[in-house]
N, C-alpha and C positions, 0 to 999 in steps of 0.2 A: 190635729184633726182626727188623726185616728185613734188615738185614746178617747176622744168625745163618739166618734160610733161604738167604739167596745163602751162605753159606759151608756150609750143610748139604747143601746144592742141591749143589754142585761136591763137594763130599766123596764125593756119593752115587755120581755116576752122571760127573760131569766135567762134567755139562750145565750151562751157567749158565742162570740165569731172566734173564739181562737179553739181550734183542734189541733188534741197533741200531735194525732197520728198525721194529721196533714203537715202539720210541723215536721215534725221527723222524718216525715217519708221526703220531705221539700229538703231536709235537709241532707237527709244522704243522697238524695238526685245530686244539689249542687255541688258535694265532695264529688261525688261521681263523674262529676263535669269539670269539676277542676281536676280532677286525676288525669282522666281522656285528655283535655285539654292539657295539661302538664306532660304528659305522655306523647302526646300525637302534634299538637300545634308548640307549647314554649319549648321542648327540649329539642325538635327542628328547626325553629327560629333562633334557638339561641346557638344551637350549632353552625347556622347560618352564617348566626352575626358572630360567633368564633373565627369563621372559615375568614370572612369578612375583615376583621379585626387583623390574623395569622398575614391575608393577602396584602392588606395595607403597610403594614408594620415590613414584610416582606420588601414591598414597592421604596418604602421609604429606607430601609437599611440598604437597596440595592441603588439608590439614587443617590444614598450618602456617600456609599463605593464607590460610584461612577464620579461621583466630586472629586471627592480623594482621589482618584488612576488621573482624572483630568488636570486637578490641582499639579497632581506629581509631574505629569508631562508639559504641562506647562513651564513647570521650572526648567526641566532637563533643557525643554525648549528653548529659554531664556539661557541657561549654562551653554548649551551649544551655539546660540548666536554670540552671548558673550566668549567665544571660546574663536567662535569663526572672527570674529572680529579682532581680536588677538591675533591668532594667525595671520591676518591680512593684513594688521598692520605690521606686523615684523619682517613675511614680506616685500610691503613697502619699502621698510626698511632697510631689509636688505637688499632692495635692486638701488637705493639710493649708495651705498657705500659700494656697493660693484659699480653704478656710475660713476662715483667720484674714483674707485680705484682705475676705473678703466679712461677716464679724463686724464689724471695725474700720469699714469701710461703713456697714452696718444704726446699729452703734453713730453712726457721726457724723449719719447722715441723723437718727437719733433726738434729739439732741442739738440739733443746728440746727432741728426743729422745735420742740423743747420754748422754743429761745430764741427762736423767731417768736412761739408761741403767748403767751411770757410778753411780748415785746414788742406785741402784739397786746393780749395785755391790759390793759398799762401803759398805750398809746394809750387806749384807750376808759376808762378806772379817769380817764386827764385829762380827758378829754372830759366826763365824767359830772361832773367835780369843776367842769369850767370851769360849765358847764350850769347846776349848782348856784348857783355864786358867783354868775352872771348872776341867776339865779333870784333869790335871797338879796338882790342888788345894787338889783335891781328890786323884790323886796317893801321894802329899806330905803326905798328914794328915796318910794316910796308911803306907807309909814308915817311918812318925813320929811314928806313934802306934807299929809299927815291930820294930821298932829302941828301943821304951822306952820298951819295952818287953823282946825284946833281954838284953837291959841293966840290967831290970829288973831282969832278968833270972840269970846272971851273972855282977858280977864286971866284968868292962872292963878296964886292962890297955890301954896304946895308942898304941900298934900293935896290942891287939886284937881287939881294936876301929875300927882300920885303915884298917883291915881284913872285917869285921863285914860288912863294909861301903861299902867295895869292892865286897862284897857276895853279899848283898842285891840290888847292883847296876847290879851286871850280872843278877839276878835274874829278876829285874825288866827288865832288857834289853831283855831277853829269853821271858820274858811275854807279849811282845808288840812283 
């Protein structure tokens, strides 16, 4: 369309629409406009979107670090629980074998005194026996002396033996 004005244009009158001077003067405005503008508005904007760029890249390297200390503490996390867990069990552990030693313990000290006590008993169970026989030893020899006395005293047939035997036998029974 607008090469059909410039060629309507010249047809018409001879005048052309295109001036150089308009041209060139249009054209060092618009250099001039892009410089200002190059100058004053893209090399602030672009510093901008620099600064913009520097801050973001900043946020994200510093968020990759925060993963990383996070990541890292987590493990330690996981090592110290798995660590404590460890320990606790070993613990366990070892109050169970202090249990059984201190069982195995109670059990023997129990043990050793059941066999004092039963040797304790056996002691005195002799003692009481010897006592006895003594006792026993000295009522015989006594009712041997009464017996050969008695005989002495008299001839004994064998009912009055057998009397004799039976008196001295209540007697002693009456005495105890």
């Amino acid at each position: 369309m607008l090469t059909n004005m410039f060629i309507l244009g010249a047809a018409a009158g001879g005048e052309s629409w295109l001036n150089g001077g308009d041209i060139v003067f249009q054209l060092v405005i618009f250099l001039i406009l892009l410089a200002l503008l190059r100058k004053f508005a893209w090399g602030p904007i672009m510093g901008i979107m620099k600064q913009r760029e520097e801050h973001i890249a900043n946020e994200i390297s510093a968020a990759e670090q925060n993963h990383a200390e996070a990541k890292k503490l987590a493990e330690e996390q996981r090592q110290m629980m798995k660590t404590s867990r460890q320990e606790a069990q070993e613990l366990i552990e070892s109050a169970k074998k202090l249990g059984e030693e201190q069982k195995d313990g109670i059990i023997q000290a129990a043990r050793a005194e059941a066999e004092r006590l039963k040797e304790s008993a056996k002691k005195e169970i002799e003692q009481e026996k010897e006592r006895a026989v003594t006792a026993l030893r000295q009522q015989v020899a006594s009712l041997s002396v009464l017996v050969a006395s008695k005989v002495i005293e008299k001839e004994l047939n064998e009912q009055d033996q057998e009397k004799l035997i039976n008196e001295y036998i209540q007697e002693v029974g009456e005495g105890r």
